[in-house]
N, C-alpha and C positions, 0 to 999 in steps of 0.2 A: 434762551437759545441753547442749544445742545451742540456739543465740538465731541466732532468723531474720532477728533486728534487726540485731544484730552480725555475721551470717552468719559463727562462730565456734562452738567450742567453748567451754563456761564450765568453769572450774574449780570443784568444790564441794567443797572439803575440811573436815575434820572429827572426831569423834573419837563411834567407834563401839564401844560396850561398854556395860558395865554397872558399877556401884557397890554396894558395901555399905555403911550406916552404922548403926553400934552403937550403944545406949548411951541416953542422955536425948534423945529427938527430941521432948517436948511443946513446947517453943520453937518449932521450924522445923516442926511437922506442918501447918499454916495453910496455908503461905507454899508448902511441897510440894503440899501439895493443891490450889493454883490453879494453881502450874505443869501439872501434871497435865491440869489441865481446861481450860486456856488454851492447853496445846501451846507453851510456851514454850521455843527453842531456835533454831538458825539454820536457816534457808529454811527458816521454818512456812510461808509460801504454795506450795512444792511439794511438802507432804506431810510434812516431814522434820522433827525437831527434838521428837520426842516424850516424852515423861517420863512412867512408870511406877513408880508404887508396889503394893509386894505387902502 
């Protein structure tokens, strides 16, 4: 990303992949499924930071 404020390059690092979890998820399915719908993650305002459940 480029900041025209900064007149700089931004760094936006991160960690791009996917997870699996096994096993008893009634506890955390809630709590997943706002992540999900909230887009909770880092630089949600450019787009980024998305959360998928299948």
């Amino acid at each position: 990303r480029y900041s025209n404020r900064q007149e700089s390059k931004m760094f936006m690092g991160g960690i791009i992949g996917s997870i699996t979890y096994e096993g008893e998820l009634d506890e955390f399915y809630p709590l997943l499924k706002f992540c999900q719908e909230v887009h909770i993650g880092k630089a949600t305002s450019f787009g980024l930071g998305k959360i998928k459940m299948d």
